[in-house]
Backbone bond lengths (Angstrom), bond angles and torsions (degrees), N, CA, C in turn:
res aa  C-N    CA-C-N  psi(-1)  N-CA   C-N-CA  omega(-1)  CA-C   N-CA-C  phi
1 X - - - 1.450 - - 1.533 111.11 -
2 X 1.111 125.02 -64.67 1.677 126.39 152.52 1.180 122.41 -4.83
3 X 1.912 104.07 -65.04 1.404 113.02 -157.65 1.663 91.33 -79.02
4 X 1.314 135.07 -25.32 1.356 141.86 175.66 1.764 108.16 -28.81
5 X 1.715 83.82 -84.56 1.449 109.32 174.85 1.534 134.11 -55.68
6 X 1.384 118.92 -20.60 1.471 149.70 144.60 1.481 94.05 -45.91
7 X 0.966 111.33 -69.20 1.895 111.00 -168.31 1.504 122.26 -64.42
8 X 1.329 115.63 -24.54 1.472 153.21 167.95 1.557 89.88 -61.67
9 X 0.920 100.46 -90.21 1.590 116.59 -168.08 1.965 110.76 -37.54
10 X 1.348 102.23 -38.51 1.403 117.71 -171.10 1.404 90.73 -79.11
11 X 1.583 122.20 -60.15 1.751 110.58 -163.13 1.566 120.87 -66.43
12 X 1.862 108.33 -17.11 1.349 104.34 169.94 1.545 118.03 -84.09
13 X 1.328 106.83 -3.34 1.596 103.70 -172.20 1.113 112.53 -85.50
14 X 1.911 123.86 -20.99 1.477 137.61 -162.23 1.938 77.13 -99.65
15 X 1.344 126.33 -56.59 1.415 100.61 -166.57 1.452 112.78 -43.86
16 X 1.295 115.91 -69.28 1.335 135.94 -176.10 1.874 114.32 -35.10
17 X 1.445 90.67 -34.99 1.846 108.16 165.50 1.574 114.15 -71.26
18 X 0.961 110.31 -17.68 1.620 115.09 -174.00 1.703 90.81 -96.33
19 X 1.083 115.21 -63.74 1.566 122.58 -158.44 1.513 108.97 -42.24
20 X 1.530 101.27 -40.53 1.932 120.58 -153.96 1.553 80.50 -91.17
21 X 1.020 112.12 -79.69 1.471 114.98 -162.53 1.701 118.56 -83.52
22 X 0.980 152.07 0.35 1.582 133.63 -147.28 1.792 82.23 -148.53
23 X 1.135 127.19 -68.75 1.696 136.21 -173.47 1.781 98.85 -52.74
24 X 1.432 137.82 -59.80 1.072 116.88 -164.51 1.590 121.39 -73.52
25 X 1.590 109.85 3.57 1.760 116.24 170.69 1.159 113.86 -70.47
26 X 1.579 114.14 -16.74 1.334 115.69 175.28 1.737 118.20 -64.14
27 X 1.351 101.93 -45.42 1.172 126.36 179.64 1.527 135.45 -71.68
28 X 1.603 97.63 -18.39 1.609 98.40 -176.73 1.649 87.44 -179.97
29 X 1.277 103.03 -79.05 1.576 117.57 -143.92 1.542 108.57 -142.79
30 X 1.222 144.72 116.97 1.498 116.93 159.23 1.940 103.31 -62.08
31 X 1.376 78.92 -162.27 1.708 94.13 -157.81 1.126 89.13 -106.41
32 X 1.515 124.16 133.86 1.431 129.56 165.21 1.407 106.65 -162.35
33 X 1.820 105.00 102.07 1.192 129.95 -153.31 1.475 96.92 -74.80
34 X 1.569 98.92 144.77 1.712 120.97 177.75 1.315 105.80 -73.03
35 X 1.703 116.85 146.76 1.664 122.27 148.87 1.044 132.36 -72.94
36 X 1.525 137.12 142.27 1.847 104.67 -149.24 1.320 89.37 -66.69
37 X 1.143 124.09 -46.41 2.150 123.65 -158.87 1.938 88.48 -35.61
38 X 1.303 117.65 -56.54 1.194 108.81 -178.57 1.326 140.31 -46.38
39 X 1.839 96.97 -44.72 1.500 109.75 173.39 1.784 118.09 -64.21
40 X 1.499 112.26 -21.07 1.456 130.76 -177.62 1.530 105.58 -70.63
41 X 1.353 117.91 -51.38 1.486 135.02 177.27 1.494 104.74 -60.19
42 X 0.993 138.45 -40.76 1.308 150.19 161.13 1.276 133.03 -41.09
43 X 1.611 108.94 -66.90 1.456 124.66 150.51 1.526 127.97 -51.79
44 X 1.502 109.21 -33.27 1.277 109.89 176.14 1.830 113.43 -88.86
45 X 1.369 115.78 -12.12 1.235 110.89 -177.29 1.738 99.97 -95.13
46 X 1.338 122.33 -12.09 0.988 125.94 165.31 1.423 137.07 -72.93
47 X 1.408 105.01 -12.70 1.607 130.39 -169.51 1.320 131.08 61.93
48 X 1.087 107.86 21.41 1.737 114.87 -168.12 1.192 120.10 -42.35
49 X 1.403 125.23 115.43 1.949 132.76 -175.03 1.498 96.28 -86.07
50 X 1.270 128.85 160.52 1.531 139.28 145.90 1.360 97.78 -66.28
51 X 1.731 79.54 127.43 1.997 114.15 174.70 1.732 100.91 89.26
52 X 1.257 118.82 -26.46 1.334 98.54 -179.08 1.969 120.13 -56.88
53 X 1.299 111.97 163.74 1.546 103.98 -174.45 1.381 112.80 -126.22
54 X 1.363 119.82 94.53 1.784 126.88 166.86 1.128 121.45 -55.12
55 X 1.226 111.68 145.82 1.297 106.11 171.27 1.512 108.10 -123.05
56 X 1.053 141.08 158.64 1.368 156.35 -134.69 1.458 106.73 -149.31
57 X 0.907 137.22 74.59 1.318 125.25 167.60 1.855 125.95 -100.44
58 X 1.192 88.26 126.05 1.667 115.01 -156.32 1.684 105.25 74.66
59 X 1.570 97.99 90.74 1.316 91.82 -153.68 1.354 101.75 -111.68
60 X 1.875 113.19 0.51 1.616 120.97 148.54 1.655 83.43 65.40
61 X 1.260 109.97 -156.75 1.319 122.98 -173.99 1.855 130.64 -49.47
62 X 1.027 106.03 -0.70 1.411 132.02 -168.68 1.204 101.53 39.81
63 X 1.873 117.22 90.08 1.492 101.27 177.67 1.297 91.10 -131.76
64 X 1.311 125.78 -4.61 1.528 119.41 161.11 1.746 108.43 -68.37
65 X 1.027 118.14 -39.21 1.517 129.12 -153.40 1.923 80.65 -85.89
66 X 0.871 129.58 -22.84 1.837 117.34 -164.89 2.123 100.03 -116.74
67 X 0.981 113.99 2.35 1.306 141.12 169.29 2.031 98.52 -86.57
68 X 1.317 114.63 -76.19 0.931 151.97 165.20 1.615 109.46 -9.82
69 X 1.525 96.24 -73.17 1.714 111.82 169.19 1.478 116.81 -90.33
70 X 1.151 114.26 -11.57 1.410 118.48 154.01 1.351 124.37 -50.56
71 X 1.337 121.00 -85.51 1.147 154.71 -168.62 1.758 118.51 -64.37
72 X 1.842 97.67 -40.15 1.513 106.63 -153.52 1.681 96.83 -127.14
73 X 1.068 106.01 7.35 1.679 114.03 -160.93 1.876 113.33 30.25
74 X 1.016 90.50 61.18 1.811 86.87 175.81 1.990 89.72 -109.66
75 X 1.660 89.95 -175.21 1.029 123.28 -175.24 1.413 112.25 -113.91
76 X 1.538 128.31 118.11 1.087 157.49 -157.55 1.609 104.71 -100.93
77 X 1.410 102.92 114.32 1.917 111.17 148.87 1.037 131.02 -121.40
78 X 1.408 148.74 82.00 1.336 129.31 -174.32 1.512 120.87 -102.81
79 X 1.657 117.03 160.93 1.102 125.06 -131.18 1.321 84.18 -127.02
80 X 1.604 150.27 111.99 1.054 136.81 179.96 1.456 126.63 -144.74
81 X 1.429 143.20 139.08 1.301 121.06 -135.77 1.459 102.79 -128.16
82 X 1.696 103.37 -6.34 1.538 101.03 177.11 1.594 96.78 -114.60
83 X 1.493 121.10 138.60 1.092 128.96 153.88 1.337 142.23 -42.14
84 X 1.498 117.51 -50.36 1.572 92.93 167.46 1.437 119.91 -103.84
85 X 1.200 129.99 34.58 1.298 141.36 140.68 1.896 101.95 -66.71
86 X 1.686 117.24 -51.06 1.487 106.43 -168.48 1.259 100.70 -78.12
87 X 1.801 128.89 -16.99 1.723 113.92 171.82 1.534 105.60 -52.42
88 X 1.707 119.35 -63.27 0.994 122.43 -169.34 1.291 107.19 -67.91
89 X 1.228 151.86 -19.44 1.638 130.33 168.84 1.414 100.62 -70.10
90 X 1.203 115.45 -31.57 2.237 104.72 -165.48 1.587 98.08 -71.91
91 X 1.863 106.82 -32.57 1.517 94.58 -174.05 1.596 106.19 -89.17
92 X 1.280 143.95 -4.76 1.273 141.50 177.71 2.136 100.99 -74.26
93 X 1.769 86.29 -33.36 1.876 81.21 -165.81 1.151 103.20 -65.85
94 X 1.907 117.51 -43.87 1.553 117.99 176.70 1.183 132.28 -72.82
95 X 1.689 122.22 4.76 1.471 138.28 136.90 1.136 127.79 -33.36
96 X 2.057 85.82 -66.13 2.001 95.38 -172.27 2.028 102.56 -74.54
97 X 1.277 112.07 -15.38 1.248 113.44 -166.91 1.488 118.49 71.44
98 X 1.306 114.69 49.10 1.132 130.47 173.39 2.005 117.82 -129.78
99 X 1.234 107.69 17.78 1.200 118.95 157.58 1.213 144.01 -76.49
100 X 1.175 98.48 26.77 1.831 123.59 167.06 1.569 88.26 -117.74
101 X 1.209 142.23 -8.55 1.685 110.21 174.19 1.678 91.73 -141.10
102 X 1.415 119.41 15.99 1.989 102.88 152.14 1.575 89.67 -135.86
103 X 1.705 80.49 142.20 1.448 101.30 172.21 1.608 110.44 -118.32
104 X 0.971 119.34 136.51 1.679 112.26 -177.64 1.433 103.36 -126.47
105 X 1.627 111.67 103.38 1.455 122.54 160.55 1.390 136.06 -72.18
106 X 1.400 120.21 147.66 1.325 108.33 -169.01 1.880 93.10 -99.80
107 X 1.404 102.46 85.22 1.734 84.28 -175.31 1.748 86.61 -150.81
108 X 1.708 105.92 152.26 1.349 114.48 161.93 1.679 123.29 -87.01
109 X 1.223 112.30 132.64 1.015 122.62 -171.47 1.763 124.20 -57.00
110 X 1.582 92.36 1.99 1.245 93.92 179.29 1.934 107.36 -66.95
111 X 1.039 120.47 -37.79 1.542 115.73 174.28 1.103 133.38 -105.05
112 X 0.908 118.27 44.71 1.223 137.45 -176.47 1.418 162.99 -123.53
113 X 1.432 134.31 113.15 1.356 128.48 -135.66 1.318 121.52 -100.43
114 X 1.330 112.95 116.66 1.350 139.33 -175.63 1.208 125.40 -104.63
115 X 1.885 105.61 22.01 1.515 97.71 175.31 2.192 121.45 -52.81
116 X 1.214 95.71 -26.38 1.665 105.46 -165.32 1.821 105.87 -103.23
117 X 1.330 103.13 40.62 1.285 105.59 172.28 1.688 100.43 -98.92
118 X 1.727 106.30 142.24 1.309 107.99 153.03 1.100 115.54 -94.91
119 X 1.577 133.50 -43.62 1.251 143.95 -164.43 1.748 103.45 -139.36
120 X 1.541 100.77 123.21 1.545 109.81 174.72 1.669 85.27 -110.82
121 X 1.488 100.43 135.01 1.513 126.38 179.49 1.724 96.44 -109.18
122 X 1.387 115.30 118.32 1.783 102.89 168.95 1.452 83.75 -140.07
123 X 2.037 103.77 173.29 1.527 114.68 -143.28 1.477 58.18 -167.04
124 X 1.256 146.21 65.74 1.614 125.94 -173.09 1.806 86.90 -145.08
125 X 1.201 120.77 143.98 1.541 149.87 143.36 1.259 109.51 -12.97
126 X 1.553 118.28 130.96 1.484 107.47 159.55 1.179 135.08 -54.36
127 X 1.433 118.41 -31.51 1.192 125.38 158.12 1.456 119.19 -33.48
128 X 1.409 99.30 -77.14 1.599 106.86 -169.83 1.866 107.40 -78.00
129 X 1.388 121.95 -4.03 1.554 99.75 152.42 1.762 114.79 -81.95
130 X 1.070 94.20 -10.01 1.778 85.80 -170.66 1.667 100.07 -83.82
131 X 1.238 130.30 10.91 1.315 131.18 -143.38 2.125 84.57 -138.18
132 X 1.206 95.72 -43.26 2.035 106.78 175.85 1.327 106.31 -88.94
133 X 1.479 130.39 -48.80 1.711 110.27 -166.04 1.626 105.23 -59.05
134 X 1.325 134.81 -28.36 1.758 111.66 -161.67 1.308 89.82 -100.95
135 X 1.667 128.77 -15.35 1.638 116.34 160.44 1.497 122.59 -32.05
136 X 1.411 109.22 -61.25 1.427 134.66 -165.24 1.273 114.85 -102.55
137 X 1.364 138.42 -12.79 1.205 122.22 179.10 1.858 133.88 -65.42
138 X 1.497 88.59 -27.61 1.417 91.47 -174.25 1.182 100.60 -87.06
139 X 1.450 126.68 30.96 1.431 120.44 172.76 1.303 111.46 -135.68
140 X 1.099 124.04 13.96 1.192 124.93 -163.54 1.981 91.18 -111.90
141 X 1.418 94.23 147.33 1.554 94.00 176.09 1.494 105.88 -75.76
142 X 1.532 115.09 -167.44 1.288 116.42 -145.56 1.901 80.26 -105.13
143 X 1.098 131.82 -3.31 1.156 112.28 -169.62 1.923 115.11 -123.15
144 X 0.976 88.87 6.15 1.511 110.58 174.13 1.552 116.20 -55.54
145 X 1.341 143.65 133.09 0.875 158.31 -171.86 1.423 115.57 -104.79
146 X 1.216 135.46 103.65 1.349 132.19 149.55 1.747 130.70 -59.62
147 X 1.013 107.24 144.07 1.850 105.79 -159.64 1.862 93.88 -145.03
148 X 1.199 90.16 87.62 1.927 104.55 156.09 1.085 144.55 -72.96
149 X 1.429 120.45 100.77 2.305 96.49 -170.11 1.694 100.09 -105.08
150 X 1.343 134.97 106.66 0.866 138.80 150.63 1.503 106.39 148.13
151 X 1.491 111.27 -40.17 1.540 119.96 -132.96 1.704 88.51 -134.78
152 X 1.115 119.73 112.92 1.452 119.05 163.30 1.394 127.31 -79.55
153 X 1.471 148.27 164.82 1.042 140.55 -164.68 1.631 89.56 -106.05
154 X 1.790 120.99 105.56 1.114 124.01 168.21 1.552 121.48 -50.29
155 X 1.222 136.09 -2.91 1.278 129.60 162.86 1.398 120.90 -94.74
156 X 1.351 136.15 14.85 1.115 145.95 -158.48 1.133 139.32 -169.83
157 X 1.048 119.62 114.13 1.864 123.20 -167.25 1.843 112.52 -66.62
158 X 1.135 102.71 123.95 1.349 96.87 -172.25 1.875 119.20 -80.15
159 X 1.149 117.16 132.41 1.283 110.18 -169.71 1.882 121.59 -46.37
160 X 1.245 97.50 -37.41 0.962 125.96 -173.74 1.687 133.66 -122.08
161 X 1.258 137.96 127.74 1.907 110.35 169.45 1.521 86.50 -153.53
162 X 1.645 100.09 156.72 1.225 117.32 164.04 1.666 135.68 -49.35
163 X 0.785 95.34 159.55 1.951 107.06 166.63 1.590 103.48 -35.00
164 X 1.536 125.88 -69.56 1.683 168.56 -138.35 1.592 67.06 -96.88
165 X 1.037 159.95 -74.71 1.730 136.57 -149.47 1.704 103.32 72.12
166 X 1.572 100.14 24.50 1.522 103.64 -179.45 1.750 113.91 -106.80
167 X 1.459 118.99 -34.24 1.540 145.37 171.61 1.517 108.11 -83.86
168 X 1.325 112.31 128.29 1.432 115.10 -175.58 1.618 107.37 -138.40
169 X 1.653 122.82 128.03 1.180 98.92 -148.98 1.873 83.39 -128.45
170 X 1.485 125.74 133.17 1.277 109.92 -159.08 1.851 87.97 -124.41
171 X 1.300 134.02 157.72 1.244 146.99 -162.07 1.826 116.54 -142.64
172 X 0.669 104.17 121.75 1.712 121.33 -154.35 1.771 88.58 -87.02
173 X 1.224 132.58 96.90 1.924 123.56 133.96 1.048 135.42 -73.18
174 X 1.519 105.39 120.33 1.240 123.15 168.48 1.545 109.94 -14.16
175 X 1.255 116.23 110.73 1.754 114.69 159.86 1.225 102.47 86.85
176 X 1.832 129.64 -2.28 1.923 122.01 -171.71 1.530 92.04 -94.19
177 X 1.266 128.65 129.86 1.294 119.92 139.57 1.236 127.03 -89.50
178 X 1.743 113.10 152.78 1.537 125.74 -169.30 1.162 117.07 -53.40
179 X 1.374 137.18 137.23 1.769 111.30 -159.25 1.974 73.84 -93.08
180 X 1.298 97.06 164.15 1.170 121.97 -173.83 1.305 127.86 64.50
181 X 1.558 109.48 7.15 1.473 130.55 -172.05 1.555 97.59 -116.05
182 X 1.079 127.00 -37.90 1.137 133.79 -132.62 1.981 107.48 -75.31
């Protein structure tokens, strides 16, 4: 009976290991949670004003997005495709008490409207940005900011990047299309 429930215990821990970590690489990115010093470097290379509204997609624990309205008083959206990653971001936001300005959806970004983004924050695969930038571009206003941590958008020179050649920060003109997007 032990060894039953032992085995129980073991086969939900490898599902739940697949689900969190191994299934969402398909999709974008696995999950590989930020240090705050990191998430700070981020926000600040991003420029975040009070009231502006990020969006977060695959926004995992939402600790950029609760950092975000913490720190920078913006407005938080995140975009998230596994469920109890978005339990634990709604209950981390109503921790910090900042769940009146992040919202964490359980939705893929494939449909989804981003006319009122200032800053899209992604942590996502080349793959899966080359698969999101011509999703969203023609919806995005002209002054919107794209914000990369790792992974640059190979069609496009980034306006901006860090020291680390790790943050890539891309800037939308009025009337330019993305070359290779376009």
């Amino acid at each position: 009976m032990i060894l039953t429930a032992l085995s129980i215990l073991v086969l939900v821990f490898f599902i739940l290991l697949f689900g969190v970590v191994v299934l969402p690489a398909f999709f974008g990115s696995p999950w590989h949670p930020l240090l705050p010093g990191t998430i700070r470097e981020i926000l600040d290379f991003a420029e975040i004003q009070p009231g502006e509204k990020i969006y977060d997609l695959g926004s995992g624990d939402g600790r950029v997005l609760i950092q975000a309205a913490q720190h920078y008083g913006a407005f938080g959206v995140g975009l998230e495709i596994d469920p109890l990653k978005v339990w634990v971001a709604r209950k981390l936001a109503l921790l910090a008490r900042v769940d009146d300005r992040v919202h964490i959806l359980r939705k893929n970004f494939n449909d989804f409207d981003f006319k009122d983004a200032d800053v899209i924050y992604v942590y996502l695969t080349h793959q899966a940005l080359d698969r999101l930038i011509p999703q969203i571009l023609p919806f995005l206003k002209p002054s919107t900011r794209i914000v990369s941590y790792r992974f640059c958008l190979r069609s496009r020179q980034p306006a901006k990047t860090n020291s680390k050649q790790n943050l890539f920060m891309y800037r939308l003109d009025k009337g330019t299309k993305v070359d290779g997007y376009s």
